[in-house]
N, C-alpha and C positions, 0 to 999 in steps of 0.2 A: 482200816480206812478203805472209803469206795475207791476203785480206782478212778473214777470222773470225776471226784473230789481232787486228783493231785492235777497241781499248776503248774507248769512249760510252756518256755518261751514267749513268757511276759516279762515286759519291762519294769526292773527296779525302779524307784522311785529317786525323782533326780533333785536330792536331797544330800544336807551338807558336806555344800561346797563354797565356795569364795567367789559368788558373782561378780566381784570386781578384777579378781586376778584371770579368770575363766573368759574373760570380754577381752580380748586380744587389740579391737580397734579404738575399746573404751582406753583401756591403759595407757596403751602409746598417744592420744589425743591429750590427757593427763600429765602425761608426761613431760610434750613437747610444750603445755601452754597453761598449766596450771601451776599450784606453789611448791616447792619443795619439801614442806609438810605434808603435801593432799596424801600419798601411797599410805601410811599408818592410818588413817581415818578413815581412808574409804576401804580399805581392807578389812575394816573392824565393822562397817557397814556392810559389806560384802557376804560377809560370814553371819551377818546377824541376817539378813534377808534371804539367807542359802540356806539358812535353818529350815527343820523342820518344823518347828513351834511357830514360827514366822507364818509359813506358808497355810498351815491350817489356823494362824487366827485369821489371814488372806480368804478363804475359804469362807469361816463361820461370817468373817464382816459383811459378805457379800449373799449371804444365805441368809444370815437373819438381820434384816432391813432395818432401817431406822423406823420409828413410830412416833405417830404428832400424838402427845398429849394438850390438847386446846382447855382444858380446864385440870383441875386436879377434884380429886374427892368431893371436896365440899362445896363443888359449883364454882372457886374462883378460876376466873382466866392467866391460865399459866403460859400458853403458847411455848411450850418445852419438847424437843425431838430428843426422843432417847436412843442411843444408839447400843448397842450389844460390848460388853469387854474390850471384844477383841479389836474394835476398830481403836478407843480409845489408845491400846496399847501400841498396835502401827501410828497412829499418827503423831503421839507421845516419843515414839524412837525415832522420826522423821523429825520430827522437830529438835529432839536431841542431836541429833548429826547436822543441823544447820543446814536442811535442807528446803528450809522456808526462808531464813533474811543473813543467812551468814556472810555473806557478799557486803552488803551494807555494815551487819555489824563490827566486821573483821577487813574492810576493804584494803587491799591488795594486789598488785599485778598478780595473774593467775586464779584471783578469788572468786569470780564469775564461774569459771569452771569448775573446780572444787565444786561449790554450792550445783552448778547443775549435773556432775556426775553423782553425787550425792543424791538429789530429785530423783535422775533416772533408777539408779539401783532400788529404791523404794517403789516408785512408779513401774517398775518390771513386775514388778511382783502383786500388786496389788496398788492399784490405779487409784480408785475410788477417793482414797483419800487426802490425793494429790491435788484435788481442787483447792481446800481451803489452805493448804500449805502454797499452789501459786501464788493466790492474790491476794496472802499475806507479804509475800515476798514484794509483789507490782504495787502495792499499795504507796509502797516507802517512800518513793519519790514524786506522788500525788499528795500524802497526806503533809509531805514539809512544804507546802505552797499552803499551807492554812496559818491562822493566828500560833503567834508565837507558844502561848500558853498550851494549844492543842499538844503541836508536836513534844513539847517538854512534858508534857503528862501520858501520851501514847507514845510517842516512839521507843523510849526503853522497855515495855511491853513487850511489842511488836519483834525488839531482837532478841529479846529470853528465850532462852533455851528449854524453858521450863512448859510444860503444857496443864494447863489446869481446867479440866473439862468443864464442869458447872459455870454458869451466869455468877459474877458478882455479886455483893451484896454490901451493905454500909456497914456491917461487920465483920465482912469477911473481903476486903477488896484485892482485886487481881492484880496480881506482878507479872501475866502473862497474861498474851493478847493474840486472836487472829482475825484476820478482818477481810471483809467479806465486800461485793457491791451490787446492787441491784438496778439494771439500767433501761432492762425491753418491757415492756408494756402490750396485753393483748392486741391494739390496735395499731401498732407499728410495728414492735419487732428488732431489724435490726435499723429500721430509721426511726431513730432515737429522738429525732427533733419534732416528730410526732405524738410528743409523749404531752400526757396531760395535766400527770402529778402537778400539784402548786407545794410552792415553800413561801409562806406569807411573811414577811419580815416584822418578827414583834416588838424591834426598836432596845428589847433587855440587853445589848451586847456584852461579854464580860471576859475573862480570861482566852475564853476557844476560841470569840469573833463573833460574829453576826448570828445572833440566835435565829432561827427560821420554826415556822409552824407546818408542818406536810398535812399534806392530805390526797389521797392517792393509791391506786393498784399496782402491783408491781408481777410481772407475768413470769418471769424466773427469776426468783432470791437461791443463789444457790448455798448449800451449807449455814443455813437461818439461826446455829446456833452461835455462828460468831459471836465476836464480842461486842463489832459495831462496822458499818458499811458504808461504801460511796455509795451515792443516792443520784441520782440526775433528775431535778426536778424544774418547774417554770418558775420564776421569777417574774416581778416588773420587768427587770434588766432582760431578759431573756432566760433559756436554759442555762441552770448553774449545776454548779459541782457542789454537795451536800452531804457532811460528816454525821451520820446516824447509830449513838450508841444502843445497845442494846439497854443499859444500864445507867441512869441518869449520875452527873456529880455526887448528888445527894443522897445514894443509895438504891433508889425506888427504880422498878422498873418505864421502861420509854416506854409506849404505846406503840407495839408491834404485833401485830395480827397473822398466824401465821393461818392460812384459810383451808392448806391442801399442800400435801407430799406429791409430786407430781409422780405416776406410775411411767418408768424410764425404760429404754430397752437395755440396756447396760445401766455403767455407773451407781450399782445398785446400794453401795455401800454407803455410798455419800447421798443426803437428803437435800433433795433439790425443791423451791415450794414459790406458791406464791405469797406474797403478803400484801395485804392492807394497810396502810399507815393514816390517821386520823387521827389529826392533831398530835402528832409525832414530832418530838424535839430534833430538830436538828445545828448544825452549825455550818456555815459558806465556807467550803475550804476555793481557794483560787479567787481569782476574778469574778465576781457575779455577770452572768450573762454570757460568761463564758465556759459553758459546764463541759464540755467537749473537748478542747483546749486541754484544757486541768487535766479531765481523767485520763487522755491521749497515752500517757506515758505509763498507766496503769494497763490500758488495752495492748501498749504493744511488747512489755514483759509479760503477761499472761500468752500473748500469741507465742513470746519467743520459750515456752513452757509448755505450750500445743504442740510445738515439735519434739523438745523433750521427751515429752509426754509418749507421741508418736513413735519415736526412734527406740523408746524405750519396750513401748508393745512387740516391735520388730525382733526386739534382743531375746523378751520371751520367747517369742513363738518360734523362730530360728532355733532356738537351744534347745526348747522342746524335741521339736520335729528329730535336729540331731541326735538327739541320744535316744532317741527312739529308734532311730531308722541304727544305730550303732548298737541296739542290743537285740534288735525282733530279726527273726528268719521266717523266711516264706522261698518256696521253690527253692529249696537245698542252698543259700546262702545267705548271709545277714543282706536286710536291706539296703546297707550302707556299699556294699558291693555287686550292688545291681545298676547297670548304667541308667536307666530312667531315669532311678530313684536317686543318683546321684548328683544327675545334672538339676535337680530339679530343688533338692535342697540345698545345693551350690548356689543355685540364683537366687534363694532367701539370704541365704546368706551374702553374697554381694548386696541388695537392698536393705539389707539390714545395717552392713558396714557403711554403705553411702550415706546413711540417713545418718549414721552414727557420728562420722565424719566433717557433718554437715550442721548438725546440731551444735557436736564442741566450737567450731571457729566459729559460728556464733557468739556463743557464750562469750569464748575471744573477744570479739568485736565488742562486748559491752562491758569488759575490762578498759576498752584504752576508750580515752577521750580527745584521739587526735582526732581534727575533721576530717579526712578522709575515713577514717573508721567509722565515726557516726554515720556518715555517708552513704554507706555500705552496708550497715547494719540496717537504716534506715529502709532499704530495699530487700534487701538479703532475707529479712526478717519475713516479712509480706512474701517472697517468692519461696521461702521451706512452707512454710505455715500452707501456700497452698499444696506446694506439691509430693512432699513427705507427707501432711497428714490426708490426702487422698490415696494414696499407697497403702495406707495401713490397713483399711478393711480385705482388702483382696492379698496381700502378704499374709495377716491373718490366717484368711478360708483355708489357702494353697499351704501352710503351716498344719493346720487343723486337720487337713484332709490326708498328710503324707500318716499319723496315725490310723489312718482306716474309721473304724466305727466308732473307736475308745476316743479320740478325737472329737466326735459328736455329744459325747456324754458330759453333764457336770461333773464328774468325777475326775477329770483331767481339767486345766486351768485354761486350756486355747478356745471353749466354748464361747465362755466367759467372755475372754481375750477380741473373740470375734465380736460380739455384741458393745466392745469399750471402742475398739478403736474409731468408729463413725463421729463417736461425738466430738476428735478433737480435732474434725477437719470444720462438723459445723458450729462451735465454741467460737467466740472471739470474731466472727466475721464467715459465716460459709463462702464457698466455691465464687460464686460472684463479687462478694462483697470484695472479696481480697484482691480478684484481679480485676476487678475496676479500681482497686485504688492502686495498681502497679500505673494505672492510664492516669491516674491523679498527680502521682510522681511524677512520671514521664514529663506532666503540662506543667506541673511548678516545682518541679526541681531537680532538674536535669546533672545536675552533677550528682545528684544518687549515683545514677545511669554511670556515668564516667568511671565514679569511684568502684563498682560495680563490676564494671569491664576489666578494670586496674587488676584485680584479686583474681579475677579467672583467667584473665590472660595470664599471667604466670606462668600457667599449664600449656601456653602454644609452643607448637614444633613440637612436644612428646607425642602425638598419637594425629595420625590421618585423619578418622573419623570425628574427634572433637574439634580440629583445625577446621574441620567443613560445619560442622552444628555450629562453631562458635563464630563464625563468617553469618551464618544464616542468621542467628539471633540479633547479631549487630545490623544485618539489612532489614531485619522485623521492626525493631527498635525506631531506624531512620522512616521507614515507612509509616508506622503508625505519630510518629511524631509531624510527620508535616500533613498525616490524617489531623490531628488533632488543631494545627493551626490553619487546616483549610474549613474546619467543623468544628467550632472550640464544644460544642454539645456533646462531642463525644463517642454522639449515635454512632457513626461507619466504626470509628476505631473500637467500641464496643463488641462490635463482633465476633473480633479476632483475642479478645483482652485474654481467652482462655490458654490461645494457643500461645501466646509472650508467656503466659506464666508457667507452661510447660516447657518452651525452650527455656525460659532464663532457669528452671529447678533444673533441669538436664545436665546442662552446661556448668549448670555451681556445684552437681552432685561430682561431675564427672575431672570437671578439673581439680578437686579436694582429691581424689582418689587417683589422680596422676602425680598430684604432688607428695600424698603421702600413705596411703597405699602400698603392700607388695606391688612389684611390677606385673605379674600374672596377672592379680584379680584387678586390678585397674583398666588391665588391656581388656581381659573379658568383659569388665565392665561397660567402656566403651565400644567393643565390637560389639555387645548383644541389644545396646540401647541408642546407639547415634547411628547416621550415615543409613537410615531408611532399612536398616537388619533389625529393627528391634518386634517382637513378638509380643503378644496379647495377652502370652498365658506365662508364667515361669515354667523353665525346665528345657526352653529351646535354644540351647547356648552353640555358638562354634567349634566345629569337629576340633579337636586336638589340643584343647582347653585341657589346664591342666586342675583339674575338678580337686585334686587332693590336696594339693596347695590350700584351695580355698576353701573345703572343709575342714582342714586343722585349722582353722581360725574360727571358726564353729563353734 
């Protein structure tokens, strides 16, 4: 053998283990607020996503892309994306652990969590095809606001367990369902009310509800091979809410055009596209004229799956970075025993745990249906969504980068990882969208704000620094509200809409992590990001931090 053929002091490969027993901040979040079922399921989840067969179907789904076939052989219009095995087989074991509607199908105190530590474990590992398993899950409570006959014929679909890739057929009809919605339009975006689509009422009504006729472009369809989508189209009445199957009652395909695979920076696994609908069946789910309304409750479990989503890229790339820097040497010592390099993957790991922390009591939140929890959710929801999923590109790089070069390569998964996480800050509502709607709250429904305060105060008197951010936040709060009734427009308070949504994710990261948190990493946490200490880059922590604490939970 040459000698420059043999390999030292490269890292093993960080392959099976138990992703869900190995997440320290996931467990105990689980533990305190989910069912006393969830540990044997998501252990068995854990272990199936810690595989190494797992990870390289992770790999191949994301390497070998989905493909539009717009016709088949013999010239008919098939509008069919085919996707490679391996993605099949992830989103097939996702949907088997109920990590699309098992909240719904199974509901329970605790069952919110369950279903979204379940998401995330799949979601860590390979992302892509966590879309159509979201807004299968968000659909649920949009699509029982339609005719009675709809939901009796889809929703037992929608909670099977079962995954069945191909399109229906009148001989072959689906006992499983994932469903997909189609909302922005090249000319709007994310103002929706600018959309042009028409759904012409053809008067046929029959078991689903108000037959409609579409006609219209739709600028992102994501995941086109669902089984059928929310639509937002024009009306007489106005913009309505519009149930679009892929696959008619009667067997025959709908009239679905699928035009163009959009080429994505990420998210490569899953096939994002546009579509055409022309003279496209559909059916009025909600109030006509009020399409917005309807889907609303769709939009805002998809956001509270953004963070998920988010929190989950975080768990990769943290775990990454750790077992990298715990098995490579450079300068006569493992990495992991080099002060830099330890404060530095220390502060991935506190942003990883916050986010982690911050995610679950979410999911919490949409377990109970008392009104202050709605309340709370209602805002909570909107303040992660912006401020976890802006974290995640830059946790990411700072991840990516603590491997050196091999980090840069597709060979390692944080490449990848860096290219996923942007989309789910801009999915569901980018950067403005979200904190203009904290200023939407604020002007009509102020008791968010209350219930809001309620949950993070909890955390006052443990720590100095968030006593003063959390004083600050509630004088931003008062400020911009009697902005907004000296200007109901908005403008001035607009200004500022970014910096509310940064203090209030601060404050809700920080007081989750005083309450339930080691005492160490909470303090660090707090001294390295409130009270005007906080730094621009990870790795600038307070002397005498005790870094090892919080890289065994790493």
């Amino acid at each position: 053998m040459i000698r420059t053929h043999e390999v030292s002091n490269q890292v093993p490969a960080r392959e099976g283990l138990d992703e869900f027993a190995v997440n320290a901040p996931l467990v105990e979040a689980v533990a305190k607020w989910g069912t006393d079922a969830s540990s044997a399921r998501l252990g068995a989840a854990g272990r199936l996503v810690g595989s190494a067969a797992f990870q390289r179907d992770a790999e191949h789904a994301n390497t070998r892309p989905p493909v539009l076939h717009s016709h088949d052989r013999w010239g008919r219009r098939i509008d069919e994306v085919e996707y490679d095995d391996s993605y099949h087989r992830i989103i097939g074991a996702a949907v088997a652990a109920g990590a699309h509607t098992s909240a719904w199908a199974e509901p329970a105190p605790g069952a919110n969590v369950d279903r979204a530590a379940a998401f995330m474990l799949f979601a860590q590992i390979e992302p892509g095809h966590a879309c159509p398993v979201s807004m299968t899950h968000a659909a649920v409570p949009t699509l029982r606001l339609g005719a009675q006959g709809l939901v009796d014929d889809w929703m037992p679909r929608l909670l099977s367990r079962e995954y069945e890739p191909a399109l229906g057929t009148s001989a072959s009809p689906k006992r499983s369902a994932l469903l997909g919605m189609a909302m922005t339009e090249k000319q709007g975006g994310s103002d929706v009310r600018a959309n042009t689509t028409v759904a012409e009422v053809t008067g046929d009504d029959d078991r689903w509800g108000r037959r409609v006729s579409i006609t219209g472009h739709k600028w992102f369809c994501s995941a086109p091979m669902s089984d059928a989508f929310l639509v937002l189209a024009q009306t007489p009445a106005g913009l309505s809410c519009v149930f679009v199957p892929r696959v008619l009652p009667d067997g025959t395909r709908n009239e679905f055009r699928i035009q163009r695979l959009k080429d994505k920076l990420g998210n490569r696994s899953n096939a994002s596209s546009e579509i055409e609908l022309d003279g496209t069946t559909g059916w009025i789910v909600g109030e006509e004229g009020r399409g917005v309304a309807t889907i609303v409750q769709m939009v805002t479990h998809t956001r509270l799956d953004c963070v998920l989503g988010s929190a989950a890229g975080m768990r990769q790339a943290v775990a990454e970075a750790a077992w990298h820097v715990r098995h490579r040497a450079a300068f006569g010592s493992l990495l992991v025993d080099q002060p830099a390099m330890r404060a530095v993957v220390a502060d991935l790991a506190l942003e990883s745990e916050a986010a982690t922390w911050t995610a679950m009591r979410l999911a919490r939140a949409y377990d109970d249906e008392d009104a202050s929890e709605q309340a709370f959710r209602r805002l909570a929801t909107a303040v992660a969504k912006y401020w976890v999923c802006k974290r995640g590109p830059q946790h990411a790089y700072e991840a990516l980068e603590c491997l050196g070069g091999n980090g840069y390569t597709e060979a390692w998964p944080l490449a990848r990882r860096y290219r996923e996480q942007p989309l789910l800050a801009i999915w569901e509502g980018s950067g403005n969208v979200i904190a203009l709607d904290l200023l939407r709250v604020l002007g009509r429904e102020p008791e968010a704000y209350e219930a809001f305060f309620a949950v993070v105060g909890a955390a006052e008197g443990r720590h100095a620094a968030f006593d003063a951010a959390l004083a600050e936040a509630k004088a931003l709060v008062r400020e911009l509200a009697r902005s907004l009734a000296d200007d109901p427009s908005g403008a001035t308070a607009a200004l500022r809409a970014r910096e509310l949504a940064e203090r209030l994710g601060l404050v809700l990261q920080a007081s989750l992590m005083l309450e339930h948190a080691p005492g160490e990493a909470s303090a660090v946490f707090c001294d390295s990001r409130l009270g005007g200490r906080g730094f621009s880059q990870y790795g600038a922590l307070p002397a005498g931090a005790d870094l090892g604490a919080i890289l065994a939970r790493a």
